[in-house]
N, CA, C and O atoms as CSV, one atom per row, in Angstrom:
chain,resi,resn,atom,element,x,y,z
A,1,UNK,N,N,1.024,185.846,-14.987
A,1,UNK,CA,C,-0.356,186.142,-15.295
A,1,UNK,C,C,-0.587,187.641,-15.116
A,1,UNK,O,O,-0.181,188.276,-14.143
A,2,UNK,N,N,-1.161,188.066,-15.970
A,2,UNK,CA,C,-1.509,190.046,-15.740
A,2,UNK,C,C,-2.302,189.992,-15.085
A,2,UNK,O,O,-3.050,189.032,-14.900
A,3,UNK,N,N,-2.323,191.718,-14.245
A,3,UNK,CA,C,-3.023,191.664,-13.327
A,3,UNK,C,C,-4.098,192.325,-13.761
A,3,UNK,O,O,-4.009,192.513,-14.974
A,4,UNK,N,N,-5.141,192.789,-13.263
A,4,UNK,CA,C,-6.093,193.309,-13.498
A,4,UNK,C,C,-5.732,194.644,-13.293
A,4,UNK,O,O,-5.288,194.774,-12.152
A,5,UNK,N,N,-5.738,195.663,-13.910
A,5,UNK,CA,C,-6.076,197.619,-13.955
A,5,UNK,C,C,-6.062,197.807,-12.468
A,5,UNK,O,O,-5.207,198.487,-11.902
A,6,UNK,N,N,-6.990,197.212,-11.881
A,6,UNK,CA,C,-7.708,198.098,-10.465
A,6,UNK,C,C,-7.075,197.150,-9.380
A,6,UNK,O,O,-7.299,197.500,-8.221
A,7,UNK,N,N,-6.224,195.858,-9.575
A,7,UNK,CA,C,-5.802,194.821,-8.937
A,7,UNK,C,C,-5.493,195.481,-7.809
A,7,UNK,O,O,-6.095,195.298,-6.751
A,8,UNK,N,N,-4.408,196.401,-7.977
A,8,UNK,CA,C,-3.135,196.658,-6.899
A,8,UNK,C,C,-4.170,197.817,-5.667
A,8,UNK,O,O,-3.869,198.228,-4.546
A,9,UNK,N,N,-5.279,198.014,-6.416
A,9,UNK,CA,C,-5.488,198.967,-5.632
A,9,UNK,C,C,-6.948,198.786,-4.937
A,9,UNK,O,O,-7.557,199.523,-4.162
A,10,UNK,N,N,-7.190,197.862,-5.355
A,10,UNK,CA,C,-8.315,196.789,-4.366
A,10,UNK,C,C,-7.604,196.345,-3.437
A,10,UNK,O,O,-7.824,196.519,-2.239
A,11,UNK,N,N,-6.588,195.664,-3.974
A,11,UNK,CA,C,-5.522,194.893,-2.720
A,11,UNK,C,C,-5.027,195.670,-1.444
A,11,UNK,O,O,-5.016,195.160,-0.324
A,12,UNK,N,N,-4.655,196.841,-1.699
A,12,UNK,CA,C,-4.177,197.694,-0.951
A,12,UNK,C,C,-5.479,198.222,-0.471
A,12,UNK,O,O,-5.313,198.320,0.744
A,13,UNK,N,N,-6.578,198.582,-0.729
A,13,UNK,CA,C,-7.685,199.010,0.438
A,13,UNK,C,C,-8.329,197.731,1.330
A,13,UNK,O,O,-8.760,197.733,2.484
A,14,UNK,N,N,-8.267,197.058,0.725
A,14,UNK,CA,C,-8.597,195.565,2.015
A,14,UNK,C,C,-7.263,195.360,2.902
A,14,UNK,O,O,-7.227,194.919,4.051
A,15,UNK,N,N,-6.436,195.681,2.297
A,15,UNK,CA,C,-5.243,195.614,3.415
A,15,UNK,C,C,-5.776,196.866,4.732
A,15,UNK,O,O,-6.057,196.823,5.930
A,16,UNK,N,N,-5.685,198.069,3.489
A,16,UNK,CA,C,-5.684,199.079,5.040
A,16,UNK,C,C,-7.298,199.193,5.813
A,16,UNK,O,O,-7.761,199.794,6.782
A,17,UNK,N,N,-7.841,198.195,4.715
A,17,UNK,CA,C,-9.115,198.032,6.588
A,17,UNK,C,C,-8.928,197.270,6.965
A,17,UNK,O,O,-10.000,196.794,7.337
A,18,UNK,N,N,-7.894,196.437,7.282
A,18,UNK,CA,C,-7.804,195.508,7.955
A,18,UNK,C,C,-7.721,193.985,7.472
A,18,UNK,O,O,-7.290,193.112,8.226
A,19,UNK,N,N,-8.262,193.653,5.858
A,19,UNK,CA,C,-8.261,192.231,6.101
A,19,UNK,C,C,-6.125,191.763,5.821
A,19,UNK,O,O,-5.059,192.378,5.798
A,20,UNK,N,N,-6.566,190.492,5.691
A,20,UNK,CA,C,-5.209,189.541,5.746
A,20,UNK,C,C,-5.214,188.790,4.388
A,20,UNK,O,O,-5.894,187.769,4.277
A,21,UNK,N,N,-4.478,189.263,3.350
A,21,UNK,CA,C,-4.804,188.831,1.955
A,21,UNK,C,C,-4.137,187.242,2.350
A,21,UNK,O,O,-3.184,187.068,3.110
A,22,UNK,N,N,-4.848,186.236,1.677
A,22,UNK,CA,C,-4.674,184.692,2.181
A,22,UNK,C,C,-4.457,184.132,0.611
A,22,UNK,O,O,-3.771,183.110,0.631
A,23,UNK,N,N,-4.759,184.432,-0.406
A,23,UNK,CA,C,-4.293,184.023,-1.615
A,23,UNK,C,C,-4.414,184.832,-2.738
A,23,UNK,O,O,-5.590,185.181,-2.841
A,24,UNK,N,N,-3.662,185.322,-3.698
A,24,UNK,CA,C,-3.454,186.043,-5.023
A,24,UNK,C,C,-2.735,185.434,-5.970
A,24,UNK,O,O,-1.570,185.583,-6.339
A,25,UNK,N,N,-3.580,184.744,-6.299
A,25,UNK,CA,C,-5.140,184.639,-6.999
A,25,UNK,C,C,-5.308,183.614,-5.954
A,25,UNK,O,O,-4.311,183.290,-5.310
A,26,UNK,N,N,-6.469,183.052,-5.701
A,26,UNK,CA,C,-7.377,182.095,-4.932
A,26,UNK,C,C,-7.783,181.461,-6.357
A,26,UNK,O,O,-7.942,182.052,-7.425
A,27,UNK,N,N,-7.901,180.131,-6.076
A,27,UNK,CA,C,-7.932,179.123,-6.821
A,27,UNK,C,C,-9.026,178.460,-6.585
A,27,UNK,O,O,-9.128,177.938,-5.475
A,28,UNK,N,N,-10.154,178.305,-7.588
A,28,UNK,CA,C,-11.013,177.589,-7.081
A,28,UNK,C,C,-11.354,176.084,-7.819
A,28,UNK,O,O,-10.872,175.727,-8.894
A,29,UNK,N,N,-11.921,175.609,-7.317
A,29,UNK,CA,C,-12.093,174.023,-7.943
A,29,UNK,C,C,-13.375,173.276,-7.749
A,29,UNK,O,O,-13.624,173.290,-6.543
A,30,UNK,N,N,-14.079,172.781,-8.259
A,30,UNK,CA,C,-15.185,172.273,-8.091
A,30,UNK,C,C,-15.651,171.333,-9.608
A,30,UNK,O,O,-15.717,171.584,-10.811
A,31,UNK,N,N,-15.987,169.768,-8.430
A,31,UNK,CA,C,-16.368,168.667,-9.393
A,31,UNK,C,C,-15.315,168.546,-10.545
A,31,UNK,O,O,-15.628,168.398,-11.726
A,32,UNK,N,N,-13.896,168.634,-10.025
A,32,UNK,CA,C,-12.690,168.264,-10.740
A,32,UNK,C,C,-12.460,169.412,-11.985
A,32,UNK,O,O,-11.872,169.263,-13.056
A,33,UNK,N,N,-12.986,170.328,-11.563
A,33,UNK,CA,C,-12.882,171.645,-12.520
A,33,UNK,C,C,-11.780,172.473,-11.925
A,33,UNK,O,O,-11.987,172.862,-10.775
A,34,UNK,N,N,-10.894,172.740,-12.369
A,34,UNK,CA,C,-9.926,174.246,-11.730
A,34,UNK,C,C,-10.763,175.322,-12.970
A,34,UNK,O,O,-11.006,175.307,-14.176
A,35,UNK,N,N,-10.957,176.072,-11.951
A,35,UNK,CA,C,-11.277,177.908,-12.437
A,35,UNK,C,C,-10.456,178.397,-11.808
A,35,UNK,O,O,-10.295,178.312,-10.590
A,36,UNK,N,N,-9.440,179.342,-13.081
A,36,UNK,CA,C,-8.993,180.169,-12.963
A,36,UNK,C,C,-9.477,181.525,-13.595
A,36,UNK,O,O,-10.316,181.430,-14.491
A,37,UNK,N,N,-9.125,182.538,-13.300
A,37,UNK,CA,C,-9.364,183.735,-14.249
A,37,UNK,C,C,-8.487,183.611,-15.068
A,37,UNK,O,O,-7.496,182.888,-15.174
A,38,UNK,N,N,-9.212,184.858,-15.994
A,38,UNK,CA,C,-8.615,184.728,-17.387
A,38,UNK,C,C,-6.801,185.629,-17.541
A,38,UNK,O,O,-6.274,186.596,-16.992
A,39,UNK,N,N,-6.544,185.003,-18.197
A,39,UNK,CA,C,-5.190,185.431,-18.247
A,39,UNK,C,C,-4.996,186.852,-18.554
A,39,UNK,O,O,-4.109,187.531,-18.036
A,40,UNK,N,N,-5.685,187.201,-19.245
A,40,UNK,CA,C,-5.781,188.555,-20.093
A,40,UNK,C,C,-6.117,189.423,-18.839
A,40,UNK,O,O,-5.173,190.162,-19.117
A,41,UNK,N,N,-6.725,190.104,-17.477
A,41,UNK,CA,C,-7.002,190.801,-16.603
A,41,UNK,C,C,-7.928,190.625,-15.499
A,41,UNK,O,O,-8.735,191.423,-15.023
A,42,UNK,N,N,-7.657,189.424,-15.182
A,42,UNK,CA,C,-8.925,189.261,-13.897
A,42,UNK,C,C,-7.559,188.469,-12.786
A,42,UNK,O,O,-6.438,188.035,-13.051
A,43,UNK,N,N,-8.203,188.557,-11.744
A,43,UNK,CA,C,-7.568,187.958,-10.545
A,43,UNK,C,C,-8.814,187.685,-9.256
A,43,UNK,O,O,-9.607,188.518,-8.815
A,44,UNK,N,N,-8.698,186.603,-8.960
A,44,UNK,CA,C,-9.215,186.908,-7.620
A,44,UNK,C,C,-8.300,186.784,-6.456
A,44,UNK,O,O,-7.328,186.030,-6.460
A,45,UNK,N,N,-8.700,187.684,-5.274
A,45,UNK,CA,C,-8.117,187.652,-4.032
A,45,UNK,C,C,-8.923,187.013,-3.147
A,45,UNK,O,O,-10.145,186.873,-3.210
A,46,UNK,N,N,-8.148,186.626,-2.301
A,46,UNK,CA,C,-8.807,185.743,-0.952
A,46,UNK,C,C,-8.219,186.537,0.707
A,46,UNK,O,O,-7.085,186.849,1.071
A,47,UNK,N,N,-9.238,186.623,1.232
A,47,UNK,CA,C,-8.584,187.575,2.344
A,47,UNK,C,C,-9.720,187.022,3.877
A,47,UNK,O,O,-10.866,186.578,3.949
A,48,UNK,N,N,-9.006,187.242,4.557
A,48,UNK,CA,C,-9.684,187.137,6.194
A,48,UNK,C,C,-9.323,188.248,7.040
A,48,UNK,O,O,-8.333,188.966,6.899
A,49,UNK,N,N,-10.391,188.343,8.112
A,49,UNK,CA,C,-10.236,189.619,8.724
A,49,UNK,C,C,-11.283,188.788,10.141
A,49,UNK,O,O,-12.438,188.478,9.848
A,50,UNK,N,N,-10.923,188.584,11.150
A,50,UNK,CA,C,-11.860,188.338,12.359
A,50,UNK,C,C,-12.020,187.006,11.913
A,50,UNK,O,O,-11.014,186.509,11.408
A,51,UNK,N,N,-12.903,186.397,11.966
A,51,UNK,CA,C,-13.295,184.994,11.686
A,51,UNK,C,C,-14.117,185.011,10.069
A,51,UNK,O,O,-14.502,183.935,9.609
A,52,UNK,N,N,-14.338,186.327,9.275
A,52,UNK,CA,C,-14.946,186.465,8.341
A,52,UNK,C,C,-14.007,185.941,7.035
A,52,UNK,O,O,-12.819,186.254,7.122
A,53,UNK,N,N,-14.377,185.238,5.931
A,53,UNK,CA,C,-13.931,185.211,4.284
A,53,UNK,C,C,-14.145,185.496,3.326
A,53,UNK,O,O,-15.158,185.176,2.704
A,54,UNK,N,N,-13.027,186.352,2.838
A,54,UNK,CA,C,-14.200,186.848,1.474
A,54,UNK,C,C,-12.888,186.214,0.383
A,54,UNK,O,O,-11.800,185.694,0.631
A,55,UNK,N,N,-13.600,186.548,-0.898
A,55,UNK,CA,C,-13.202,186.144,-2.267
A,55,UNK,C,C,-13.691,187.557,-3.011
A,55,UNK,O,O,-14.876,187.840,-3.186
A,56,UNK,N,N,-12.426,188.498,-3.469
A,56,UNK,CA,C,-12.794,189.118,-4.478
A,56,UNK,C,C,-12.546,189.176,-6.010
A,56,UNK,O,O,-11.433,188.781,-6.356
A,57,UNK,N,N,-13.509,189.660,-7.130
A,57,UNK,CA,C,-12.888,189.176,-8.288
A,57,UNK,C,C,-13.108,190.986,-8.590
A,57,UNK,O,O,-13.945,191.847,-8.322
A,58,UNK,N,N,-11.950,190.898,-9.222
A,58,UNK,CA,C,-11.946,192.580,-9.765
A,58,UNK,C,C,-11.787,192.752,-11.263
A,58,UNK,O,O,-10.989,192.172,-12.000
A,59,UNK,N,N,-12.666,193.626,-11.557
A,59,UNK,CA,C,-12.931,194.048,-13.149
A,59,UNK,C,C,-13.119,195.224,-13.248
A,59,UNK,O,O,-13.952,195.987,-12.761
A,60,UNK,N,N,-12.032,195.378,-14.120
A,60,UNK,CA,C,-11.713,196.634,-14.677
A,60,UNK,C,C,-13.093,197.694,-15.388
A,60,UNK,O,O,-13.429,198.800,-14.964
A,61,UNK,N,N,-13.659,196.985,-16.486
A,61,UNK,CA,C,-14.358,197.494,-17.680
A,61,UNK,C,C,-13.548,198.466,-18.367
A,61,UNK,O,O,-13.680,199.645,-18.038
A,62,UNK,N,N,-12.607,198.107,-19.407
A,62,UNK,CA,C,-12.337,198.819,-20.393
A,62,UNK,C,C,-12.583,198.599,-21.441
A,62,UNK,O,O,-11.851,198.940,-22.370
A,63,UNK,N,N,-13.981,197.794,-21.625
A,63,UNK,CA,C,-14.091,197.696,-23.488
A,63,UNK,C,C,-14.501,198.482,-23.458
A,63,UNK,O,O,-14.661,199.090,-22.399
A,64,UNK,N,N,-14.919,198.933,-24.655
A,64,UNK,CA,C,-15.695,200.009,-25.641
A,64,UNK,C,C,-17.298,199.525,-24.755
A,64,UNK,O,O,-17.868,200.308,-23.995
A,65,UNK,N,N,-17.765,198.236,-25.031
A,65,UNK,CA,C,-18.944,198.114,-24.596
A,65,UNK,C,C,-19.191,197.585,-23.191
A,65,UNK,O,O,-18.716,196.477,-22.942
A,66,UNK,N,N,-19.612,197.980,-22.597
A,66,UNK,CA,C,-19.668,198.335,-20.767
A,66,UNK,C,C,-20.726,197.163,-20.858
A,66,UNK,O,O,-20.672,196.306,-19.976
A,67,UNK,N,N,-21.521,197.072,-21.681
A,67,UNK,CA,C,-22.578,196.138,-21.205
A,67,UNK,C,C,-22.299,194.771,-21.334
A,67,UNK,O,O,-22.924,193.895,-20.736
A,68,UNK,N,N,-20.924,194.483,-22.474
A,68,UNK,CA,C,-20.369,193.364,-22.909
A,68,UNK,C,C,-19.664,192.623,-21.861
A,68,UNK,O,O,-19.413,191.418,-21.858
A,69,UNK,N,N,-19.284,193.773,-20.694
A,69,UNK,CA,C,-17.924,193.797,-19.911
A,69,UNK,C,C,-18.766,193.125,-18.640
A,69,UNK,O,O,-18.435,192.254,-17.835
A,70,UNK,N,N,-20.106,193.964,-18.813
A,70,UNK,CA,C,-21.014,193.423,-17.638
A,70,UNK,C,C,-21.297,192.204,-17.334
A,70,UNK,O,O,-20.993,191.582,-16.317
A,71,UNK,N,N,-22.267,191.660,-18.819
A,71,UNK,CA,C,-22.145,190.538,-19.043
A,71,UNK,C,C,-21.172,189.230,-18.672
A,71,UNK,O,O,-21.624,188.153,-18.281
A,72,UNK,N,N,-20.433,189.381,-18.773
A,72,UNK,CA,C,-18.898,188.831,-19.449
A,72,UNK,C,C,-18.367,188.934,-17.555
A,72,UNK,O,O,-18.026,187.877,-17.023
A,73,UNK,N,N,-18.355,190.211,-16.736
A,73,UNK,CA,C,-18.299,190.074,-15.124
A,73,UNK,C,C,-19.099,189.240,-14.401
A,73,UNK,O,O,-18.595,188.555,-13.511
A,74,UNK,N,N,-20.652,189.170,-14.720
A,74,UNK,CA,C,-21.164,188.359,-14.040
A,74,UNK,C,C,-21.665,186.759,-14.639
A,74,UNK,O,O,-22.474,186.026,-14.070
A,75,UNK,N,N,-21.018,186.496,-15.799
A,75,UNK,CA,C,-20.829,185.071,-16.126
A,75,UNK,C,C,-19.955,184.571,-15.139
A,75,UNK,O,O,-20.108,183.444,-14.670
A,76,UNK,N,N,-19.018,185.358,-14.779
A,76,UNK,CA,C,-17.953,184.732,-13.940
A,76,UNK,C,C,-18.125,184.670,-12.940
A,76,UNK,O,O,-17.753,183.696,-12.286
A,77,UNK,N,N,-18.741,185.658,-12.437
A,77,UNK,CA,C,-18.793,185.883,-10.934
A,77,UNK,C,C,-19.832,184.479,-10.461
A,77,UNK,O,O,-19.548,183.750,-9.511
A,78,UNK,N,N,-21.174,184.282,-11.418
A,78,UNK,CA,C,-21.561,183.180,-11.097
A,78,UNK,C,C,-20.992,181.550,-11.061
A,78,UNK,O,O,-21.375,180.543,-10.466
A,79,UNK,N,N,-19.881,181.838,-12.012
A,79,UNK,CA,C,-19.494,180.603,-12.085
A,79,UNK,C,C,-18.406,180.703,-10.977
A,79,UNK,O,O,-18.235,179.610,-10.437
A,80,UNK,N,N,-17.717,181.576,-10.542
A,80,UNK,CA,C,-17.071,181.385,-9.207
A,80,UNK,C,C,-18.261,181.043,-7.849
A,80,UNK,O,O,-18.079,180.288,-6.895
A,81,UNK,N,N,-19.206,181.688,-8.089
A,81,UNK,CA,C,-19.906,181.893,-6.652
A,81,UNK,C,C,-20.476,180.012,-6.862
A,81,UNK,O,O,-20.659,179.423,-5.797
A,82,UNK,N,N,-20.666,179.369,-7.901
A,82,UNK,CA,C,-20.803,177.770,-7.508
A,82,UNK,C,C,-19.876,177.239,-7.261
A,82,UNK,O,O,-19.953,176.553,-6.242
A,83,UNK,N,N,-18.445,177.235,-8.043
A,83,UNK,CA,C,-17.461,176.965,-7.402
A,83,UNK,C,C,-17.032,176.956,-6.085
A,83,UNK,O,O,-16.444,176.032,-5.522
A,84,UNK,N,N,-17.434,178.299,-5.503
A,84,UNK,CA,C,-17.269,178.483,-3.856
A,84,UNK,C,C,-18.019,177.879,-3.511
A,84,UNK,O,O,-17.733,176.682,-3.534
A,85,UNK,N,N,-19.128,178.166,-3.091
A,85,UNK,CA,C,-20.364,177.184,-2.785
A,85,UNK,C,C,-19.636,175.186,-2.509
A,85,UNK,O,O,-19.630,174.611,-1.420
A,86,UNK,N,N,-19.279,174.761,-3.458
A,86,UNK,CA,C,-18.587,173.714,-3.598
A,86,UNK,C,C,-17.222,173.962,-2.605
A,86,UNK,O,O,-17.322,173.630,-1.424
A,87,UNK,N,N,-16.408,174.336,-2.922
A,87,UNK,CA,C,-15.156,174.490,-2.245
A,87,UNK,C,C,-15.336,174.891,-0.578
A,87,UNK,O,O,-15.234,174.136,0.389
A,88,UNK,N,N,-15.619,176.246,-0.608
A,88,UNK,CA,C,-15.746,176.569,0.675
A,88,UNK,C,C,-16.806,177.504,0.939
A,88,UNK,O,O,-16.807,178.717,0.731
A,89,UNK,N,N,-17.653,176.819,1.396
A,89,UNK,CA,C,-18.747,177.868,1.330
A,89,UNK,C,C,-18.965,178.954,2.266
A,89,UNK,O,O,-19.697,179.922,2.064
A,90,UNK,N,N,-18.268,178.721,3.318
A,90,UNK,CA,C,-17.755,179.743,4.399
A,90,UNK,C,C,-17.312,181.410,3.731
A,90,UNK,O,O,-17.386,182.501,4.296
A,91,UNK,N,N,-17.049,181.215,2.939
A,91,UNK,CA,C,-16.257,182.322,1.836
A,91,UNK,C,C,-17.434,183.181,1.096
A,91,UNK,O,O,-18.032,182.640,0.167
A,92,UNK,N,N,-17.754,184.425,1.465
A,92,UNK,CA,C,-18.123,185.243,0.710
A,92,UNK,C,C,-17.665,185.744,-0.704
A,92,UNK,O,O,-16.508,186.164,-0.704
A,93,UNK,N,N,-18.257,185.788,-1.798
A,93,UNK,CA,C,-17.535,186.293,-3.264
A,93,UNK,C,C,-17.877,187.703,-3.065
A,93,UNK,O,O,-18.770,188.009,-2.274
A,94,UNK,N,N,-17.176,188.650,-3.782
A,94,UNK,CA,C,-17.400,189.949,-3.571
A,94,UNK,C,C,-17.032,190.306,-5.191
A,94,UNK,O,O,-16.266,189.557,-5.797
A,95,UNK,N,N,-17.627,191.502,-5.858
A,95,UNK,CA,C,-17.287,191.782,-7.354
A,95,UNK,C,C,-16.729,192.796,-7.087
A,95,UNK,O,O,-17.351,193.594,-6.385
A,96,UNK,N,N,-15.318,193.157,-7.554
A,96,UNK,CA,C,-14.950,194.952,-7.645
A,96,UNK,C,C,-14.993,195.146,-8.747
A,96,UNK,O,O,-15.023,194.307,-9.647
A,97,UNK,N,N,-15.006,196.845,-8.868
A,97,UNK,CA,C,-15.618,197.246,-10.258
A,97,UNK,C,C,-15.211,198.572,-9.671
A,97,UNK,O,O,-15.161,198.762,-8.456
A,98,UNK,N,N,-14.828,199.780,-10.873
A,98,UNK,CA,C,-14.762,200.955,-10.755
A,98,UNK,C,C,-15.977,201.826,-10.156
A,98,UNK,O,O,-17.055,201.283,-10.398
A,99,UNK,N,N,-16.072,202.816,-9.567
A,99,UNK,CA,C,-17.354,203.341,-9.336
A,99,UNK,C,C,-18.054,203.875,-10.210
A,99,UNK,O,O,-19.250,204.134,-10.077
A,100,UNK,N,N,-17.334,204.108,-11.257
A,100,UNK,CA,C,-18.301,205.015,-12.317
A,100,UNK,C,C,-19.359,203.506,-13.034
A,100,UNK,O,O,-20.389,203.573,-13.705
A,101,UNK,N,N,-18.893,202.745,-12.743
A,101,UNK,CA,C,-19.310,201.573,-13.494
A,101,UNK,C,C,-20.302,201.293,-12.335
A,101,UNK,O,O,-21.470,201.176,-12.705
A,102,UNK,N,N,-20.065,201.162,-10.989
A,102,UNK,CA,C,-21.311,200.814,-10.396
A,102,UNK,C,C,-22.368,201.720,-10.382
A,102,UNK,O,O,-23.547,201.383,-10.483
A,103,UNK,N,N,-21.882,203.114,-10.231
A,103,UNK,CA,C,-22.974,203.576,-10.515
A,103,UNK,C,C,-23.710,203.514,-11.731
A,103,UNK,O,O,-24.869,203.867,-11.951
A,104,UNK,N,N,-23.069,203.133,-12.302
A,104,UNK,CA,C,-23.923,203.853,-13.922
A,104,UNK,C,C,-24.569,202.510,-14.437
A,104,UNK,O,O,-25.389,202.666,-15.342
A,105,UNK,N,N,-24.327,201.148,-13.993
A,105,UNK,CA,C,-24.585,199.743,-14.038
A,105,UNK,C,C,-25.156,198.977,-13.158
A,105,UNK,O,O,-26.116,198.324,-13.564
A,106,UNK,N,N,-24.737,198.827,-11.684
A,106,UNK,CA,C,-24.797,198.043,-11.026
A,106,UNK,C,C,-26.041,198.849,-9.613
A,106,UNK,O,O,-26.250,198.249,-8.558
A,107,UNK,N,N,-26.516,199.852,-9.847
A,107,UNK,CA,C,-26.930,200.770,-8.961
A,107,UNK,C,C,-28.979,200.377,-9.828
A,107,UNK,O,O,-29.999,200.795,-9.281
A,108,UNK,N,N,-28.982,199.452,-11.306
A,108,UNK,CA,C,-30.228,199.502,-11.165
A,108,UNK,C,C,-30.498,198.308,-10.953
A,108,UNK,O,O,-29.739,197.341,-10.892
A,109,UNK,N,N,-32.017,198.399,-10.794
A,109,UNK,CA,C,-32.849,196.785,-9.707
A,109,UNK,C,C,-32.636,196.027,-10.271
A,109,UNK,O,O,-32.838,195.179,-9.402
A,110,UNK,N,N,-32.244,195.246,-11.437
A,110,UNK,CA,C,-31.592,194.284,-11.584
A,110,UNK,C,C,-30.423,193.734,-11.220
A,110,UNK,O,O,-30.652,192.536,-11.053
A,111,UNK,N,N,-29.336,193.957,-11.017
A,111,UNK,CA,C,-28.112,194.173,-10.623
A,111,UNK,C,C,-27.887,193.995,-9.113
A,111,UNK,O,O,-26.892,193.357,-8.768
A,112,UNK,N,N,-28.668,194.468,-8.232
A,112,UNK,CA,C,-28.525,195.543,-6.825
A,112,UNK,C,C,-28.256,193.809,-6.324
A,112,UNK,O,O,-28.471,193.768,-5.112
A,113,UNK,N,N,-27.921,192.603,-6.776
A,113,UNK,CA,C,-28.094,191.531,-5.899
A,113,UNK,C,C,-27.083,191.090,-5.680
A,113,UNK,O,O,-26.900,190.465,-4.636
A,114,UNK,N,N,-25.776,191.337,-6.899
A,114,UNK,CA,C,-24.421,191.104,-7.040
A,114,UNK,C,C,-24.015,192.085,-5.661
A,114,UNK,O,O,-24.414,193.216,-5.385
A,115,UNK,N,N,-23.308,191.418,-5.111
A,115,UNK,CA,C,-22.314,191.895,-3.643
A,115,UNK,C,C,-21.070,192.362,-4.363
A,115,UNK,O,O,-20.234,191.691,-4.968
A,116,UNK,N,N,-21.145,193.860,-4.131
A,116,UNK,CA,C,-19.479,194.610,-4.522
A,116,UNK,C,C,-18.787,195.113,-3.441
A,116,UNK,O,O,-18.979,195.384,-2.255
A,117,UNK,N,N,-18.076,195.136,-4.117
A,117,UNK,CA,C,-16.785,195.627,-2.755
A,117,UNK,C,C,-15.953,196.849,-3.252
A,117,UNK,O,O,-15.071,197.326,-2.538
């Protein structure tokens, strides 16, 4: 499965603060559904650190249209965050995303509710 652009290097900054990567990709399932990401560049990671869980899904944005990409990030992200919810709800979802993209996207009041990492 390909990895996502920014994969290796999300992975590697949750390592060096500390968390404990626990699955790549994390698999989620709910009401006899497996969600996976898409083959083409998404992954999620699963990591612990103290008694805390998170779930991250990382997106690149390299289409042409940023808003398509947006879209298209937080279809998923919601449909993971019920999935979790179902599975383990203990588990925080987290969205990564480049910074130029949060800022330039995710920084107005609509948006500001999605949890990034």
């Amino acid at each position: 499965m390909a990895k996502d652009v920014f994969h290796i290097h999300v992975k590697e900054a949750l390592e060096k603060d500390g968390w404990a990567i626990t699955d790549d990709p994390y698999v989620l399932r709910a009401e006899e559904i497996e969600y996976e990401v898409d083959l083409g560049a998404e992954k999620l990671i699963a990591a612990t650190k103290a008694n805390e869980k998170i779930a991250v899904e990382v997106k690149s944005f390299l289409r042409q249209s940023k808003v398509y990409e947006m879209h298209n990030a937080l279809g998923q992200f919601n449909t993971y965050a019920f999935a979790l919810k179902s599975q383990e709800p203990s588990r925080t979802l987290y969205l990564a995303v480049p910074e130029n993209i949060y800022l330039e996207f995710f920084q107005r009041a609509q948006l500001r509710f999605v949890p990034l990492c």
